[in-house]
C-alpha positions as CSV (number, residue, x, y, z in Angstrom):
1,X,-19.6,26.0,-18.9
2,X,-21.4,23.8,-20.6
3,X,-19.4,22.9,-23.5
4,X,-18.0,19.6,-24.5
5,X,-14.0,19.6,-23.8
6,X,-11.5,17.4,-24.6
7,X,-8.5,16.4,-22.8
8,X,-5.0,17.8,-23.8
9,X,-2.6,15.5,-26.6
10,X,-0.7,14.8,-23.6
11,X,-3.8,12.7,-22.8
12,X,-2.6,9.7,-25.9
13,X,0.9,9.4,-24.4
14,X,-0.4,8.4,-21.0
15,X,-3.0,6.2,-22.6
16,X,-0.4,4.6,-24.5
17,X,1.7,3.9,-21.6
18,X,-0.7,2.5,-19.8
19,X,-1.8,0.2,-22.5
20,X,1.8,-0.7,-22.7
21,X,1.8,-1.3,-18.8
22,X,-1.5,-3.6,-19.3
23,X,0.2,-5.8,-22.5
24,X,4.0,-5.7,-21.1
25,X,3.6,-9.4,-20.8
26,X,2.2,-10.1,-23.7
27,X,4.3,-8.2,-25.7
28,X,7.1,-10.1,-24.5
29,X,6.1,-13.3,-24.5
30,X,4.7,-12.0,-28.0
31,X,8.9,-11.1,-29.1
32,X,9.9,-14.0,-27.1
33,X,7.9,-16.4,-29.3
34,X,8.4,-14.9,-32.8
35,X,12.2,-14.9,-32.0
36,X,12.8,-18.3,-31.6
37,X,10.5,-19.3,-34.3
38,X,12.2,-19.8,-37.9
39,X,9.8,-17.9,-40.1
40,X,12.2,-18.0,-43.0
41,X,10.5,-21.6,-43.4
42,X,7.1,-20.4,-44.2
43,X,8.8,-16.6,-46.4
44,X,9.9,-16.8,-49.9
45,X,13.9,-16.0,-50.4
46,X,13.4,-12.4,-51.1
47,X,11.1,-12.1,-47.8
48,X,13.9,-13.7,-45.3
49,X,16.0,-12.2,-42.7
50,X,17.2,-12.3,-39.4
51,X,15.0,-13.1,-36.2
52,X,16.2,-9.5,-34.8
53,X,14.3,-7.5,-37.8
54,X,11.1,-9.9,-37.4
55,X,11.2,-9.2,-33.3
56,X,11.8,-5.2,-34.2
57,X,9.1,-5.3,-36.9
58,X,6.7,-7.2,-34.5
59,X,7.4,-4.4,-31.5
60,X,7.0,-1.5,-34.4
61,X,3.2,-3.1,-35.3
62,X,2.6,-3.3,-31.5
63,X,3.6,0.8,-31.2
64,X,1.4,1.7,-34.3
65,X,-1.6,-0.2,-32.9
66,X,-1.5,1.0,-29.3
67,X,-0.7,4.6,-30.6
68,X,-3.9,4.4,-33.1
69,X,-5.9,2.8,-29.7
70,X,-4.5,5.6,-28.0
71,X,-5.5,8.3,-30.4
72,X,-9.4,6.9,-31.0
73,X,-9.2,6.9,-27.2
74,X,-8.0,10.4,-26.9
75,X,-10.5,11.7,-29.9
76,X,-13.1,9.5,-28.3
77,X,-13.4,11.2,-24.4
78,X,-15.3,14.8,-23.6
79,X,-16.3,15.7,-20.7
80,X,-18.7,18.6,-19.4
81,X,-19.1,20.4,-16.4
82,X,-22.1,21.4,-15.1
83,X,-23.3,23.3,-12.1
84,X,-23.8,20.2,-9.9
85,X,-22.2,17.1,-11.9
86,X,-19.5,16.8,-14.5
87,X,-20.2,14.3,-17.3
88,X,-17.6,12.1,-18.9
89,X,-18.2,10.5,-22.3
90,X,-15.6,7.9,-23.5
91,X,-15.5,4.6,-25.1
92,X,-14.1,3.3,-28.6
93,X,-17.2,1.0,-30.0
94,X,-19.7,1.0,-26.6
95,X,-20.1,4.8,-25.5
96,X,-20.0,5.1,-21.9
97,X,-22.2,8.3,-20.7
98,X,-21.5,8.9,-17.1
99,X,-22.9,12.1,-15.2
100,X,-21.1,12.1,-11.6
101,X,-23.6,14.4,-9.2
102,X,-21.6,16.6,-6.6
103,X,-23.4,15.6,-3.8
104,X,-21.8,11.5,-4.6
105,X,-18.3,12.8,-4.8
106,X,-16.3,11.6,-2.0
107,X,-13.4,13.0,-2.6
108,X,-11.1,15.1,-6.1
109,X,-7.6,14.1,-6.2
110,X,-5.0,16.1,-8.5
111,X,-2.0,14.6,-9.0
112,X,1.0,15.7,-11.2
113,X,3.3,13.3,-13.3
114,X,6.7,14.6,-14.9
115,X,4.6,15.0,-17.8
116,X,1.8,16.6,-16.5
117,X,4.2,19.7,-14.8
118,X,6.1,20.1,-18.0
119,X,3.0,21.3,-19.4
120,X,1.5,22.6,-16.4
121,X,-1.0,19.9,-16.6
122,X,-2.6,18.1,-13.9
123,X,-4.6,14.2,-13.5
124,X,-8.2,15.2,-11.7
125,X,-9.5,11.9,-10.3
126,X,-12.9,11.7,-8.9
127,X,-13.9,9.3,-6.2
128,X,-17.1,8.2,-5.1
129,X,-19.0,5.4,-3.5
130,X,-18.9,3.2,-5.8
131,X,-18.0,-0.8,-5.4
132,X,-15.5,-0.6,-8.5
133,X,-11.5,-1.0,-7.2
134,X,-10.5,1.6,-10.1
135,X,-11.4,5.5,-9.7
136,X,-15.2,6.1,-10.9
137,X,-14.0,9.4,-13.1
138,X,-10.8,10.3,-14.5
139,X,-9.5,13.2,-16.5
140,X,-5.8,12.2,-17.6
141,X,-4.6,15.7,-19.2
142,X,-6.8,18.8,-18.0
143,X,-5.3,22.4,-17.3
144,X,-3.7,22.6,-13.6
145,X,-5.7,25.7,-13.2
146,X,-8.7,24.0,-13.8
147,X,-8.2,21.0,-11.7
148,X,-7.3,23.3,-8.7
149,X,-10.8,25.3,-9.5
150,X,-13.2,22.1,-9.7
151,X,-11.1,20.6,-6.4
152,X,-11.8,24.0,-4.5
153,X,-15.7,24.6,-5.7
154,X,-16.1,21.0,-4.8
155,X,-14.9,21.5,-1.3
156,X,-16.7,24.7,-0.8
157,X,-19.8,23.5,-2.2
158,X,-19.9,26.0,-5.0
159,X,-20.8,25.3,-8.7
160,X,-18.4,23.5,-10.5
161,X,-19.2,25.6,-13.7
162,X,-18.8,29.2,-11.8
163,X,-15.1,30.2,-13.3
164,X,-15.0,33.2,-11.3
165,X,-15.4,30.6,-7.9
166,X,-11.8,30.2,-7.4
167,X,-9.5,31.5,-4.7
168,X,-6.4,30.7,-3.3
169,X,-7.1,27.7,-0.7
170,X,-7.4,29.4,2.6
171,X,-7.2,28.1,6.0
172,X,-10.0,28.1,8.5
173,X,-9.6,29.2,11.8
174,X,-10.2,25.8,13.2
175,X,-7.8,23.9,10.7
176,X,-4.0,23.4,12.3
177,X,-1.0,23.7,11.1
178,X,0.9,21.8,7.9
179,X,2.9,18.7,9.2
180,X,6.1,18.4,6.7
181,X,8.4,15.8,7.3
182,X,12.0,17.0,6.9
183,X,14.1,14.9,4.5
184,X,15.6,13.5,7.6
185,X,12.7,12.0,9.1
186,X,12.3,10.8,4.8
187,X,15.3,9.3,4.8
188,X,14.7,7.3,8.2
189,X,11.8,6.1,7.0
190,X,12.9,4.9,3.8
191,X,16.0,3.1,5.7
192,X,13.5,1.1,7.6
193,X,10.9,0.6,5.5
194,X,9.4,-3.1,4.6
195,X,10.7,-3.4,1.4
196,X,14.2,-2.9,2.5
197,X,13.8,-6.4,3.8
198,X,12.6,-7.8,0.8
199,X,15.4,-5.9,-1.3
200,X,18.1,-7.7,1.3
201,X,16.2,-11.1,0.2
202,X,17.0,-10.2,-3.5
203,X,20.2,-9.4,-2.5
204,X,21.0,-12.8,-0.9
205,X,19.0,-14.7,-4.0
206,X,20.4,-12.7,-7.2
207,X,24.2,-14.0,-6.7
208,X,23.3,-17.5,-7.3
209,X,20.7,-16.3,-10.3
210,X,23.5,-14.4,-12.5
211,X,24.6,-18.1,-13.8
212,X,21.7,-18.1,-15.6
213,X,22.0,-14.9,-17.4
214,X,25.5,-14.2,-17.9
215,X,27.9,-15.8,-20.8
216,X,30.0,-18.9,-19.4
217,X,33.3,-17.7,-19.4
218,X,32.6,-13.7,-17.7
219,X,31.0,-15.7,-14.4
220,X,33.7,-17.9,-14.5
221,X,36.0,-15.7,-14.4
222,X,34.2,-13.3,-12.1
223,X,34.0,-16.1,-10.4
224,X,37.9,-16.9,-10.1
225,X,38.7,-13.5,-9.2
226,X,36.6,-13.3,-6.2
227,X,37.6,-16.6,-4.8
228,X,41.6,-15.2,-5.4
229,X,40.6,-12.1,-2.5
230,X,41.1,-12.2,1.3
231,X,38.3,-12.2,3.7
232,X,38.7,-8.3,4.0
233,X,38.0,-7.5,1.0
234,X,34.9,-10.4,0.6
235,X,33.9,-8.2,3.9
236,X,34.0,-5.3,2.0
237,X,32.4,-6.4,-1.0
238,X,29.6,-7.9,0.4
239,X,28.6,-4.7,2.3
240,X,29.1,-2.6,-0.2
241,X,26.6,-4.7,-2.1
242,X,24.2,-4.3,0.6
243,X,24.6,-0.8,1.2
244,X,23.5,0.1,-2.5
245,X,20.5,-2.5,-2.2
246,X,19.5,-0.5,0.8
247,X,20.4,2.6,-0.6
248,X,18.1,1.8,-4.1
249,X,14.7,1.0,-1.7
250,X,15.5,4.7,0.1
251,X,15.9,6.2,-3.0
252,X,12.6,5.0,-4.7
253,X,11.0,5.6,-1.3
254,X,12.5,9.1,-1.6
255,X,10.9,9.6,-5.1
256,X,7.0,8.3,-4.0
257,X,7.0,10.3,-0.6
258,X,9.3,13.0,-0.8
259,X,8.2,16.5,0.2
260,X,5.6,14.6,2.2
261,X,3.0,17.5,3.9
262,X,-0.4,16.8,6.1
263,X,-3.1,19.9,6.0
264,X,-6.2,20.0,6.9
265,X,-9.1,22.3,4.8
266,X,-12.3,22.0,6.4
267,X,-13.5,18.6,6.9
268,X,-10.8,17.2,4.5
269,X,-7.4,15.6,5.6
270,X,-4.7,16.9,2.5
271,X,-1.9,14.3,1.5
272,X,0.4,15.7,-0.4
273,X,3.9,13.7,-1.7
274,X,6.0,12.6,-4.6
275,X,9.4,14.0,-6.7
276,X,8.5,12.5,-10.1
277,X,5.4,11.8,-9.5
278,X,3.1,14.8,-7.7
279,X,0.0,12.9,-6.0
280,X,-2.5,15.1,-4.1
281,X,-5.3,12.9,-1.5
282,X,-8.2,14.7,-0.8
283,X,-9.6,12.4,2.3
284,X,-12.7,13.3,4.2
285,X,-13.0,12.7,8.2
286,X,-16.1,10.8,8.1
287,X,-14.7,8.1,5.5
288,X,-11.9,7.1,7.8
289,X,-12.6,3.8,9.2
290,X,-9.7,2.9,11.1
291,X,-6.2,4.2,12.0
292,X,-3.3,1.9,12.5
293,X,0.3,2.6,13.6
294,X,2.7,0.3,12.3
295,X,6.4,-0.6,14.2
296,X,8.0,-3.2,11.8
297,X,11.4,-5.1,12.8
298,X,13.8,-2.4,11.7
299,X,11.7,0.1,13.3
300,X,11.0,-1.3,16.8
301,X,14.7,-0.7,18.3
302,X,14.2,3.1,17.2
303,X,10.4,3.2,18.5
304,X,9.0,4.6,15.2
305,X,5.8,3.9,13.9
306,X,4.4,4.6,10.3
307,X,0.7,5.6,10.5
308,X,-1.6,4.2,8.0
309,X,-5.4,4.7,7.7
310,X,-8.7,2.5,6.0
311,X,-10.9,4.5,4.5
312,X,-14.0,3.9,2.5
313,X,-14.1,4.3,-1.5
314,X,-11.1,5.0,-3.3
315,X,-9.0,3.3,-5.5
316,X,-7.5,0.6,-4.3
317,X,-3.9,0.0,-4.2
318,X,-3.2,-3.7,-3.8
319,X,0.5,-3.1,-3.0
320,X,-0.7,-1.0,-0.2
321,X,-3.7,-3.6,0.7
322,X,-5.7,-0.8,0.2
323,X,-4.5,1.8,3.1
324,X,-3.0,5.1,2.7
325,X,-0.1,5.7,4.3
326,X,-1.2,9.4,6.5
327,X,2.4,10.0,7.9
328,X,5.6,7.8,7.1
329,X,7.0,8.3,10.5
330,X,6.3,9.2,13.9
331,X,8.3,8.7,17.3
332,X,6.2,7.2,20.1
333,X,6.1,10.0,22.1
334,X,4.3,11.8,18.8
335,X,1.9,9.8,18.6
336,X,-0.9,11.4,21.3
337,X,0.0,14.9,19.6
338,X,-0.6,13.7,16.0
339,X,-4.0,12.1,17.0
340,X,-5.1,15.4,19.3
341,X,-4.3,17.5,16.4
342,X,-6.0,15.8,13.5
343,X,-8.0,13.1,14.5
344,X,-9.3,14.4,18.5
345,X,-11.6,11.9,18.5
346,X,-9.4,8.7,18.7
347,X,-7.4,10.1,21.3
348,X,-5.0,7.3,23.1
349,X,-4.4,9.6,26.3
350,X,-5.8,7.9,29.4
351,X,-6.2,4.9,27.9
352,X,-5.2,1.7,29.8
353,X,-4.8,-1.8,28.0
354,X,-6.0,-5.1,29.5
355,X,-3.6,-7.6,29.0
356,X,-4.9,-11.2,27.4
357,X,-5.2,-14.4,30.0
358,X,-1.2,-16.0,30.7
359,X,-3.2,-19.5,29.6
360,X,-3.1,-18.9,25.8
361,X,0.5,-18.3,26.0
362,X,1.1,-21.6,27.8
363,X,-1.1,-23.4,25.9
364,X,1.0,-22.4,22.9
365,X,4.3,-23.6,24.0
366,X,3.2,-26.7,25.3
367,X,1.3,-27.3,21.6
368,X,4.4,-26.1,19.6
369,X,6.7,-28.3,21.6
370,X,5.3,-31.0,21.6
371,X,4.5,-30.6,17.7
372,X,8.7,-30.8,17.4
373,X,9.6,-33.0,20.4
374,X,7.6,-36.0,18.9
375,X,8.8,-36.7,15.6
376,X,12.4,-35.4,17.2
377,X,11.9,-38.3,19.4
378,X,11.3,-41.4,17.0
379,X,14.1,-39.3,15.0
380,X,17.0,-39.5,17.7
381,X,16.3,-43.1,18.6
382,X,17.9,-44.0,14.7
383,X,20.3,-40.5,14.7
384,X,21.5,-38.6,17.6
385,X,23.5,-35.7,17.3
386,X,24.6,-33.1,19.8
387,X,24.3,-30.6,17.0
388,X,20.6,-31.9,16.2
389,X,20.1,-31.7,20.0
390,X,21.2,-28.0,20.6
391,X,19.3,-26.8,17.2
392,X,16.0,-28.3,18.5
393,X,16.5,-26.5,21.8
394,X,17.3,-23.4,20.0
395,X,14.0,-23.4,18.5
396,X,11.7,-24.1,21.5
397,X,13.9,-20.9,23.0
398,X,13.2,-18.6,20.2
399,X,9.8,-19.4,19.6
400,X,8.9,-19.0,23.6
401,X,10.7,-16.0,23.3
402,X,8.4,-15.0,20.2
403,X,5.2,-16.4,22.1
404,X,6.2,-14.3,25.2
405,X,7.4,-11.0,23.9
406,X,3.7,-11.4,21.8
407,X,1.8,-12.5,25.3
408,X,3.2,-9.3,26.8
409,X,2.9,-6.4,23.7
410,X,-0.7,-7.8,23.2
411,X,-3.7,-5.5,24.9
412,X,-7.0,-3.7,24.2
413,X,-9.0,-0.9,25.5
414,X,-12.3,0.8,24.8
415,X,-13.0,4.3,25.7
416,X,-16.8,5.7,24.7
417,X,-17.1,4.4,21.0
418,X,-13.9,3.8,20.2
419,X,-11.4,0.0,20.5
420,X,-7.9,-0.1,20.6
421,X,-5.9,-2.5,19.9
422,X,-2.2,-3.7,20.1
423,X,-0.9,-6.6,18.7
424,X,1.7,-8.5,16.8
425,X,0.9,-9.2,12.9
426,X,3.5,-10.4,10.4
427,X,6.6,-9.7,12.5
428,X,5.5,-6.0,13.2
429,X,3.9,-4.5,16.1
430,X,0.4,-2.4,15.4
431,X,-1.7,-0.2,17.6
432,X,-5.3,0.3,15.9
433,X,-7.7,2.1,16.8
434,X,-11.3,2.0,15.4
435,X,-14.6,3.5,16.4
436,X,-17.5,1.2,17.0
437,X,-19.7,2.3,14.1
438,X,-17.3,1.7,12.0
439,X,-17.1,-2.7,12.8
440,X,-19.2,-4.0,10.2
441,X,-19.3,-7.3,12.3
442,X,-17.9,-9.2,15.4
443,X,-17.3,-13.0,15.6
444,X,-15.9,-15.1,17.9
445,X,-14.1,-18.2,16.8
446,X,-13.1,-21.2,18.7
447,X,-12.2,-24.6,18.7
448,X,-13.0,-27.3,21.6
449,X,-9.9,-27.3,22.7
450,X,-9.6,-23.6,23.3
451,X,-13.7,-23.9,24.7
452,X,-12.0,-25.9,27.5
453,X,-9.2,-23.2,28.2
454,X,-12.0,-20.3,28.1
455,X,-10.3,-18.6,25.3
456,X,-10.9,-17.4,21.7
457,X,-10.3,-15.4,18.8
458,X,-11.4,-11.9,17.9
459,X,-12.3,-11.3,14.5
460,X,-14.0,-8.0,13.1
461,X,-14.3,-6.4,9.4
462,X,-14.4,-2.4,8.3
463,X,-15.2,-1.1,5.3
464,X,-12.1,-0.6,3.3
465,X,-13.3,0.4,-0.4
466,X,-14.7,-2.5,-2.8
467,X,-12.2,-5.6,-0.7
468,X,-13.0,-4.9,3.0
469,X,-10.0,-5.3,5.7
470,X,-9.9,-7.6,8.5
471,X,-8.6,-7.9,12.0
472,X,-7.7,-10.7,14.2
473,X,-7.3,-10.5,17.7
474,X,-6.2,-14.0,18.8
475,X,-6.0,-15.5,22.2
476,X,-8.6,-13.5,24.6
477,X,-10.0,-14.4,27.3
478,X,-14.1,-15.7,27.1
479,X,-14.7,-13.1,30.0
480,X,-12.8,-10.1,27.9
481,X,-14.7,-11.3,25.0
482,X,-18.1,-11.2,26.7
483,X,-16.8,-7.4,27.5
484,X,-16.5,-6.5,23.7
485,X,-19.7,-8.3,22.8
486,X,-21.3,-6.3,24.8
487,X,-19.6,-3.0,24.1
488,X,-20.7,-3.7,20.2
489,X,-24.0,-4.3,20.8
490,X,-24.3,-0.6,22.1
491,X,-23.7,0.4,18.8
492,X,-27.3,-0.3,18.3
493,X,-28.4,2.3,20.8
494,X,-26.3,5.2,18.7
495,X,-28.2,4.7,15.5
């Protein structure tokens, strides 16, 4: 199969959309300009009319010259597939030739858009070692057939351009069973998600916006009719309000992970999610460079975690900071199982953490309170209040309580080659784990003050596609760091 191909017509809607999504703000700001400039002033009298017919015949030039863009783009692409690479040539004006060899493929993910399963059409996106944060090959609009064949002959090593290769994925005798999560567990973890909490923030923040937006007299008397109601029924508004913003982030949390499943073919962890959207992650064990279980606020009463992995390659999400989210929620008694069924070799199970040095924590509270008692001080010798008093004790309360709840979740272990690691970051609680082959580097930082005190900060970096990802370990002990210095430096001896 040899043959040059081109992508389906469905191909020049998706490339115009995403145009579209590139020039959104340009096309606004575009309509935004033209409609509050008088261009009758520069037209003669039979050319004038109203700035709503120049703003629509600006947008109507915009569609005609994306959808040509998007049709020379279309007309432009063919790819080929050979028995051991599949070529790709695109490009408008500069022709782009690229032949991606099987043996560089990291990874063929087939996702399905509403589009794409009207038609029975599938997005095939290839993924390789490359430094570039966007995939390396991309087929927008190709048969759904087809992608599932060139997936499966890549994963079975078989020539892509062998059409009688295909079979129905089988599972090896070795690979467990599929991990669905029911719509329960869905719905949980959409409830308690992070971006509830910045939804609740837009809730608190729009209110005060809608001034801005709506006519004069409809806030006013919006306005008027709430003040007129009694505190039950302010009570009841006000939650309602906040039920549907809570009830909009489960929803499009719903629509990106629902009918979430986990597999395993071979070598190869299978993510598979989405309602509207279909996305299919092929991710290979060896590229896996860390695993982290994340307990944010709303989770932590519940003892949920979401688990989240860094891998290397890919395309990188910066929502996401570049992880992929491998289950959206465990309890913390499943954790153990879901590492001993498909990742053994990062097993927690007899696995005891070594608390940081009490110090560090002291150390902290006698810096932050003295950072607020100062200036308090020269304060309340002009302006004493007994209110200003009790709010200044409230925070040295709640922040000791912050520094000791941190002091005592805070641990780390090592077991062969692999660290783990428990710690607070952005008001959520993590346990990584990470093997040693995997830390590109390991620094120490401290200041003099903290040389004095015998503590430091841990700092080490994985690979984590074209950016990197970081961790910080704060506040260890020199003696616990001279431990982990010396636990890296075996990884020498493995190579």
């Amino acid at each position: 199969m040899t043959d040059q191909h081109k992508l389906h017509p469905l191909a020049m809607l998706l490339f115009f959309f995403k145009i579209i999504k590139n020039s959104i703000w340009l096309v606004i700001s575009g309509a935004i300009f033209i409609g509050s400039f008088d261009i009758n002033e520069l037209l003669p009298d039979q050319l004038q009319a109203s700035p709503v017919m120049f703003v629509s015949l600006f947008l109507l030039v915009i569609i005609i010259v994306f959808g040509f863009i998007s049709w020379l783009k279309w007309q432009r692409l063919r790819y080929m597939i050979h028995p051991d690479a599949l070529q790709i040539t695109q490009g408008i004006i500069v022709r782009h030739d690229r032949t991606i060899k099987t043996k560089n493929i990291h990874s063929m993910n087939v996702n399905q858009h509403i589009f794409h399963q009207v038609f029975n059409l599938a997005n095939l996106k290839i993924e390789t070692a490359g430094s570039d944060v966007n995939v390396d090959g991309e087929l927008k609009a190709i048969d759904f057939e087809l992608a599932r064949r060139l997936k499966y002959q890549f994963t079975n090593d078989l020539p892509l351009d062998d059409v009688t290769a295909f079979a129905a994925p089988h599972r090896l005798e070795d690979d467990k069973e599929d991990w669905r999560s029911s719509i329960y567990r869905l719905l949980a973890a959409g409830a308690t998600t992070g971006r509830i909490g910045t939804l609740l923030a837009i809730a608190f923040v729009l209110p005060t916006e809608l001034s801005s937006y709506l006519p004069a007299d409809i806030y006013q008397a919006s306005e008027l009719w709430v003040l007129k109601q009694s505190i039950v029924v302010w009570v009841i508004l006000v939650t309602l309000y906040l039920i549907f913003m809570i009830a909009i982030g489960v929803v499009s949390f719903m629509l990106k992970y629902g009918q979430f499943t986990l597999r395993r073919e071979g070598d190869y962890l299978i993510v598979k999610h989405g309602l509207i959207e279909k996305k299919e992650t092929q991710l290979h064990i060896n590229r896996i460079q860390a695993i982290t279980f994340k307990q944010n606020l709303f989770r932590m009463p519940f003892g949920w975690y979401g688990c989240y992995v860094d891998f290397a390659g890919g395309e990188f999400d910066a929502k996401a900071e570049g992880r992929l989210l491998l289950y959206p929620l465990l309890r913390r008694r499943e954790v153990t199982p879901f590492l001993k069924q498909w990742l053994p070799e990062y097993d927690l199970e007899d696995m005891a953490l070594e608390r940081t040095e009490s110090i560090s924590y002291f150390y902290r509270m006698i810096r932050f309170s003295l950072l607020v008692l100062i200036p308090s001080s020269i304060f309340f010798f002009f302006y004493v209040r007994w209110w200003l008093i009790l709010t200044i004790a409230s925070l040295l309360f709640v922040r000791a309580g912050c520094y000791y709840f941190e002091y005592r979740l805070k641990g780390y272990a090592t077991r062969g080659a692999v660290l783990r690691l428990e710690y607070l970051y952005r008001f959520s609680r993590c346990l990584t784990l990470v093997k040693r082959k995997h830390m590109l580097e390991l620094n120490r930082i401290e200041t003099p003050v903290m040389k004095k005190l015998q503590v430091c900060h841990l700092k080490f970096a994985v690979m984590n596609n074209f950016v990197g990802q970081h961790f910080n370990y704060r506040w260890i002990s020199e003696s616990q760091m001279n431990k982990l210095t010396d636990w890296f430096h075996k990884k020498n001896n493995e190579r």
